[in-house]
C-alpha positions in Angstrom: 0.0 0.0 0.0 1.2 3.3 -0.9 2.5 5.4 1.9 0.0 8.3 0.9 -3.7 8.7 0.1 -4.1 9.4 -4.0 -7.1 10.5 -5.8 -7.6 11.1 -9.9 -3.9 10.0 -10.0 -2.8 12.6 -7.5 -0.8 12.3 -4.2 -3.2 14.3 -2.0 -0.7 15.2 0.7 0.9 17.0 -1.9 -2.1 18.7 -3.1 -2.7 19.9 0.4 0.9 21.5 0.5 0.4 23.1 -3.0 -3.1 24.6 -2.6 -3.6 24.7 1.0 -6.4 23.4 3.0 -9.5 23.3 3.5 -9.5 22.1 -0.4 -11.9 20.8 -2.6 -10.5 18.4 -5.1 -12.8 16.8 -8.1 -12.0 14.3 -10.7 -12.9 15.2 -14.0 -12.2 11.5 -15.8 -14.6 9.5 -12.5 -17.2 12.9 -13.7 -16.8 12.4 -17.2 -17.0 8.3 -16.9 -19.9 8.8 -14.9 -21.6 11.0 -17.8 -21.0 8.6 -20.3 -21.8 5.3 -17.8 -25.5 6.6 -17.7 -26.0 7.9 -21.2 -24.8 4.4 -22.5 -27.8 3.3 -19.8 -30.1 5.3 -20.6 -30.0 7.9 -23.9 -27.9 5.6 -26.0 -29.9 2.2 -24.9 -33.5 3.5 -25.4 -35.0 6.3 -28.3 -36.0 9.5 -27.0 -34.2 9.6 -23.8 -32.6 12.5 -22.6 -30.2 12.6 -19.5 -30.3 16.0 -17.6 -27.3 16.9 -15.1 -28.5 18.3 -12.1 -26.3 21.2 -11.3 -27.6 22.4 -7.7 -25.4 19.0 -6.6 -22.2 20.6 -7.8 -22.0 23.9 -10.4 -18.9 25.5 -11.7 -18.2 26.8 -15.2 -15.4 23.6 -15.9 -18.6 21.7 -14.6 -20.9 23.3 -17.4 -18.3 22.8 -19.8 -18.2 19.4 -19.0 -22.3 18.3 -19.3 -21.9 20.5 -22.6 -19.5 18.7 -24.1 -21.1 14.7 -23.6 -24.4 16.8 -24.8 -26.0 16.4 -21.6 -29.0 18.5 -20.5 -28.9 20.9 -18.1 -31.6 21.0 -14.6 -31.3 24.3 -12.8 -33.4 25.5 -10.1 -32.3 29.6 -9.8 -31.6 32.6 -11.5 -27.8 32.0 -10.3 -27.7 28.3 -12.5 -29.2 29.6 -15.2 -26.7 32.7 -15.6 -24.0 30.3 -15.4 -25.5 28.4 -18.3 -26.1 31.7 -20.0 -22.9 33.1 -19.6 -21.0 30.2 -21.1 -24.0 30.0 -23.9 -25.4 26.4 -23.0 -27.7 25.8 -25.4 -30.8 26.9 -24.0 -33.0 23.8 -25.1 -30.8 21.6 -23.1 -31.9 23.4 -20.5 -34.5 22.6 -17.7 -35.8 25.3 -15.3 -37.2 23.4 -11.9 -37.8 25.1 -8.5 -41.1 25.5 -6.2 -40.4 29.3 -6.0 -39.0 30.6 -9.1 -39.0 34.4 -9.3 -41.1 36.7 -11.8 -37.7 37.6 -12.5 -36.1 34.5 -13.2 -38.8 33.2 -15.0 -38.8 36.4 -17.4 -35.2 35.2 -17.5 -35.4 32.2 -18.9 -38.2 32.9 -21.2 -35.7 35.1 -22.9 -32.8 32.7 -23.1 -35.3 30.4 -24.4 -35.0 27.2 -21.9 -36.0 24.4 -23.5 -38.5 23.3 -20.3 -40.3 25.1 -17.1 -41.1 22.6 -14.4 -43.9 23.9 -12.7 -44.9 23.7 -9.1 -47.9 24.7 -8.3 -51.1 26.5 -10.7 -49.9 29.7 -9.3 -47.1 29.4 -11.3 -48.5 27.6 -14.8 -50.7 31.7 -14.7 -47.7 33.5 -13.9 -45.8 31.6 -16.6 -48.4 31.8 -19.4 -48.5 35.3 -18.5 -45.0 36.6 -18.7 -44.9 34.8 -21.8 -47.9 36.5 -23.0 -45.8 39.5 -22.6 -42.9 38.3 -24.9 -45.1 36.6 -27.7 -43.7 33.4 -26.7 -45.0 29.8 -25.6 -43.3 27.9 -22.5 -43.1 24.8 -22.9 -43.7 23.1 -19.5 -44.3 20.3 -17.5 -46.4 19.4 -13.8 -44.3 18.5 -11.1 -46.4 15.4 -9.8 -45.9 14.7 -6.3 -46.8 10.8 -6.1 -47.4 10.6 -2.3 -44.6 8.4 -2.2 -42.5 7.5 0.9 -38.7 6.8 -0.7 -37.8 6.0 3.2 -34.9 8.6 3.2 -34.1 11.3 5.5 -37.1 13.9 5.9 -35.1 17.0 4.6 -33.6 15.1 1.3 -37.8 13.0 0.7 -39.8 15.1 -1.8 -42.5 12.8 -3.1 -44.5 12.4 -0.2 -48.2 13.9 0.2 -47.1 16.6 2.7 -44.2 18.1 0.7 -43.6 21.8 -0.9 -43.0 20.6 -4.1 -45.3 19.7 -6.6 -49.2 19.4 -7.3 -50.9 16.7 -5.2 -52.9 14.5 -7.1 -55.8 15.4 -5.1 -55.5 19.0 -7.1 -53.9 17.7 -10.8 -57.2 18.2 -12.4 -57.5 22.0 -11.8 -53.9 22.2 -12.6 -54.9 20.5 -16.2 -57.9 22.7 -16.6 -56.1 25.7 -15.8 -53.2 24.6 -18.2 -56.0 23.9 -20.9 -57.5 27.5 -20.4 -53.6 29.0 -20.9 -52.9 30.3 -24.5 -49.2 30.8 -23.7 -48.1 27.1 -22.4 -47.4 24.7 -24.2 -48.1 21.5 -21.4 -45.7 18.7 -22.3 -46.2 16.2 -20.0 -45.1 15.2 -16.2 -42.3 14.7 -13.2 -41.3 13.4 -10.0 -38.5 13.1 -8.1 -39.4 11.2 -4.3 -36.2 12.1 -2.8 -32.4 11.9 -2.6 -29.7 8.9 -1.8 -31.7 6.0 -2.6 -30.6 2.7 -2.4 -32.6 0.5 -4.1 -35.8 1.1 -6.8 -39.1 -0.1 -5.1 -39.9 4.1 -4.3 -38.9 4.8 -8.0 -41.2 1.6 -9.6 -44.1 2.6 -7.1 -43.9 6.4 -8.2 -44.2 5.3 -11.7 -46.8 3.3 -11.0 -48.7 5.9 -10.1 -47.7 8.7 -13.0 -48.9 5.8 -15.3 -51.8 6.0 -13.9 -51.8 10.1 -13.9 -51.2 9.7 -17.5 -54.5 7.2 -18.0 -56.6 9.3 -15.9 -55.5 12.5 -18.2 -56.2 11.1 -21.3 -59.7 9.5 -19.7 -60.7 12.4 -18.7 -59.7 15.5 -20.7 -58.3 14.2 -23.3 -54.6 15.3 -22.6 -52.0 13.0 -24.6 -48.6 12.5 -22.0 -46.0 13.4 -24.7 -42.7 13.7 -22.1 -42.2 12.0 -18.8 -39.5 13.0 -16.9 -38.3 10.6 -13.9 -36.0 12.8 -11.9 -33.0 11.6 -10.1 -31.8 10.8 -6.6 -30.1 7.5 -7.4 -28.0 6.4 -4.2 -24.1 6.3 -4.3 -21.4 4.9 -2.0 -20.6 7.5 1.3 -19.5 4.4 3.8 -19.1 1.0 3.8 -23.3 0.5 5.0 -23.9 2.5 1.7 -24.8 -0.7 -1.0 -25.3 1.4 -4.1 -26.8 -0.8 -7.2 -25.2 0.5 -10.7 -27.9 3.2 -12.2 -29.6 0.4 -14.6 -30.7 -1.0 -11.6 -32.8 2.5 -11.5 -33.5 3.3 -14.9 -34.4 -0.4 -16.9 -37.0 -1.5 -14.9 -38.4 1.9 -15.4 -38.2 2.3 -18.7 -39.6 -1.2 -19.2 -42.9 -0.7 -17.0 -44.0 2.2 -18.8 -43.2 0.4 -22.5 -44.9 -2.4 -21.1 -47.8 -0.4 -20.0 -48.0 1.9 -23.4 -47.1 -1.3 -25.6 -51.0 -2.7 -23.4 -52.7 0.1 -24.4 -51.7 0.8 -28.1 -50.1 4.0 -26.6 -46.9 5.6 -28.0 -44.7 5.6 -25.3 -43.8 9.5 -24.2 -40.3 10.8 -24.3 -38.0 9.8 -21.2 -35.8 12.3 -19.2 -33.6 11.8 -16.1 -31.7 13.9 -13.9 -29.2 12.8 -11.7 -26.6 15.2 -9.7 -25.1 13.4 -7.0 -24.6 10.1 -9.1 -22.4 11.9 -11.4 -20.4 13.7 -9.1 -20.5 12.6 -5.6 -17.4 10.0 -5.7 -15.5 12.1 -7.9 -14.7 14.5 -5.3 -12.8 15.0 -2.2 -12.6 17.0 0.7 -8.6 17.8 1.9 -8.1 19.3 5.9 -5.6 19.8 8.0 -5.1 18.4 11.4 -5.0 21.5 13.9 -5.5 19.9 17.4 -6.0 16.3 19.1 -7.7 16.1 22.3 -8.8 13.2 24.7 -11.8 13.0 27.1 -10.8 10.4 29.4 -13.4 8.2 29.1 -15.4 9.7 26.8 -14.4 10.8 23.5 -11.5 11.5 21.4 -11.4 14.3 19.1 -9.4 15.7 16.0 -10.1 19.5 15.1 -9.7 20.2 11.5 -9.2 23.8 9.6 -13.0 22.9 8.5 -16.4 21.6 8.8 -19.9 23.4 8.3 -19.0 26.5 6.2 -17.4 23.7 3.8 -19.7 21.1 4.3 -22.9 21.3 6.5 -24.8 17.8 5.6 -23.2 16.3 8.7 -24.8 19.3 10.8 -28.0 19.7 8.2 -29.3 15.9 8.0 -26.4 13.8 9.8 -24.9 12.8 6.3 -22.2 9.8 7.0 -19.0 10.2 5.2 -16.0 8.2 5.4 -12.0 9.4 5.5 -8.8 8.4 5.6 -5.4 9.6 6.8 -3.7 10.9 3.5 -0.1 10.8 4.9 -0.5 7.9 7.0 -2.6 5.9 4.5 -0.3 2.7 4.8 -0.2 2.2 8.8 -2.7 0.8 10.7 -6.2 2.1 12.1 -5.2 1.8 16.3 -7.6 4.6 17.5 -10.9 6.0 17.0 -11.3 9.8 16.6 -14.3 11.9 16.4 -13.2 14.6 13.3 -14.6 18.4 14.4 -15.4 21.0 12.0 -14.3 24.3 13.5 -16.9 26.1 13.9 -18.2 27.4 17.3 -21.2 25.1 16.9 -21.5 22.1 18.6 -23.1 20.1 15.9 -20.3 21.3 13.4 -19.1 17.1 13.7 -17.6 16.1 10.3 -17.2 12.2 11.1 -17.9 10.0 14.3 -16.0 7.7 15.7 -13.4 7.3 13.0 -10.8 4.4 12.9 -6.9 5.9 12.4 -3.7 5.3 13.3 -2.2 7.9 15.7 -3.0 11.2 14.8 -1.7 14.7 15.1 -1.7 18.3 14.1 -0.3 19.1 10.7 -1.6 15.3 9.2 -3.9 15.8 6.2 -7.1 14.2 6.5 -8.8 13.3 3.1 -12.7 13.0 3.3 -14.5 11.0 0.7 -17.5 11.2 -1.7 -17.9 14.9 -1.3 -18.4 16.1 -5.1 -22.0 17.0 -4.5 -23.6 19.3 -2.1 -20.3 20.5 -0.6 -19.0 23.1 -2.6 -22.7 24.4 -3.5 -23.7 24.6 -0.1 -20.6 26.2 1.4 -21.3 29.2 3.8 -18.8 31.9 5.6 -20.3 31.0 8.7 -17.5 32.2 11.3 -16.3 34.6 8.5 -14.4 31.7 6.7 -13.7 31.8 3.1 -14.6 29.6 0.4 -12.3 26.9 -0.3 -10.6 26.6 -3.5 -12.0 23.9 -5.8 -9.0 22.1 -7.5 -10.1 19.6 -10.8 -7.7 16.5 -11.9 -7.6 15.5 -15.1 -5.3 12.8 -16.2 -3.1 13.2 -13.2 -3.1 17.0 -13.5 -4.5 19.4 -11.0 -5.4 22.9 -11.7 -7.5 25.4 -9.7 -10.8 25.6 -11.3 -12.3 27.7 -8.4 -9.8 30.0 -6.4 -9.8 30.0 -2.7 -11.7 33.4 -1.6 -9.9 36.0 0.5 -10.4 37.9 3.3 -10.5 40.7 2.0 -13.4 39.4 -0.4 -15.2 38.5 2.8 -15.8 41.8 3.4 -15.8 43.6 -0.1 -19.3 43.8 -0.6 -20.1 45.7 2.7 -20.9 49.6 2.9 
């Protein structure tokens, strides 16, 4: 075993001493294998499928770059996505614009830009929509956010498809929402989505919810005569964190999918709609680590050991947030032997800023780098300066390279916005 931790082909301890810590590093080849893993699964294996990145799980330009050049789609849920899309000319119809509180302003937005899709959320929106398009002479082109009433069994604050939920119409009002979409001049409605929740681990949740949006789809063309002509299927496909995390290769997800509703259209004589996907995470949540510094080792008698690192929250607040597991290693002791267990603290005058419980290393100190795993997605996005810490400098690998594709934010930036 090598006597240091590597990642993407890199020695991490010696990415620590070059760009400092805290330090976000991501592998472009494990992103870009990813990308191409599920289009061969999915818009390569069956017609009219479309696979849509979804960019709140991790967003840089390189990252844009990157779904533009494997001619990926594009999900984006603010005005702040969307101008990164915009600014490095993503081809708008790749584009789909999701969130349950998009802003007049965003949506005028992305009318203008032309995005290829508008998930709506609620019938408030499918008025305001038809009506700032109204304004422009255009037609949005949109589909219903369903929300199935599903139970996907994951933590409450990452579960989205259950009856009591802010996103999505309930099927209990889906009928209005048609009726209102058939009374708009300026939407165009294509179809329906869901998405029950984040880090799943096995399919039952996804099979049940399309079930039940095969069922939407037979009661809409029952009773208003509405043909389903796209259906997208959202994401939150489960990846390896720790060793209790068994994650199933995304066919497991996507085929038996993609064959109920073929079987179910091939039943009725139907024409099976067009199929879309949108997994974040999957593509980028093993592609990254997290590097830190050892700054202090102290012992509880009888209690608890724990390892302070130049972290935590600001950098990565899903332990805090929804007591996300991750595991780590010891990046310039990675060839000695786990003696001692070791709580790692973020350092942040919060007592729930804990990174990692109970941790097996070998003996530990301050100045060892500590390298945390499978945090490519919903680290760097949901970075704060909490405690008036910057932002971490996001380094990318490619073939064994490493450049800085963010920079690490200054103080002075900290402050540059103030009066």
């Amino acid at each position: 075993m090598a006597e240091h931790f590597h990642f993407g082909g890199c020695d991490t301890v010696a990415l620590a001493r070059e760009f400092g810590t805290p330090l976000y590093v991501v592998s472009e080849d494990d992103m870009l294998a990813r990308m191409r893993e599920v289009k061969a699964a999915f818009d390569d294996k069956y017609e009219r499928a479309k696979t849509h990145y979804a960019s709140k799980a991790f967003l840089t330009k390189d990252m844009i770059r990157l779904a533009a050049s494997e001619d990926l789609g594009l999900d984006v849920v603010s005005g702040g996505e969307l101008h990164g899309a915009m600014a490095l000319g993503f081809p708008p119809e790749r584009i789909v614009f999701h969130g349950n509180g998009k802003t007049p302003e965003e949506i005028a937005t992305g009318l203008d830009y032309g995005v290829g899709r508008f998930v709506c959320d609620s019938v408030g929106e499918i008025e305001l929509l038809n009506r700032l398009a109204g304004e422009r002479g255009a037609t949005a082109k949109i589909l219903i956010r369903v929300t199935p009433g599903v139970d996907s069994h994951t933590h409450a604050y990452i579960s989205t498809g259950q009856a009591d939920s802010k996103f999505g119409v309930p099927l209990s009002v889906l009928l209005d929402a048609l009726d209102v979409c058939g009374r708009m001049e300026r939407v165009d409605l294509m179809g329906f989505h869901f998405h029950i929740g984040s880090q799943l681990l096995e399919n039952s949740s996804h099979l049940l919810a399309v079930g039940i949006l095969l069922s939407v789809i037979d009661g809409a063309r029952a009773t208003c005569g509405f043909v389903t002509r796209e259906l997208n299927l959202g994401g939150g496909f489960g990846v390896h964190y720790t060793s209790n995390d068994k994650a199933p290769p995304i066919g497991h997800f996507i085929d038996p999918m993609v064959e109920k509703i073929e079987s179910y259209c091939a039943e009725r004589g139907l024409n099976r709609p067009d199929l879309s996907i949108e997994p974040g995470r999957w593509i980028v949540a093993e592609a990254g680590v997290t590097l830190y510094s050892v700054v202090s080792v102290k012992e509880i008698p009888g209690v608890r050991s724990y390892a302070s690192v130049d972290g935590g929250l600001p950098d990565n607040p899903r332990p805090a947030l929804y007591q996300a597991e991750y595991d780590a290693v010891v990046a310039n002791k990675y060839d000695r032997k786990a003696t001692e267990t070791m709580t790692i603290a973020g350092r942040c005058c919060e007592t729930g800023d804990i990174l990692i419980r109970d941790l097996r290393v070998p003996p530990i100190k301050p100045g060892d780098v500590l390298a945390v795993k499978s945090t490519g997605a919903y680290c760097h996005s949901m970075a704060s300066n909490y405690n008036k810490l910057p932002f971490p400098a996001v380094v990318a690998l490619r073939g064994g390279v490493p450049r800085v594709s963010v920079r690490r934010q200054t103080y002075d930036e900290l402050y540059e916005r103030d009066a």
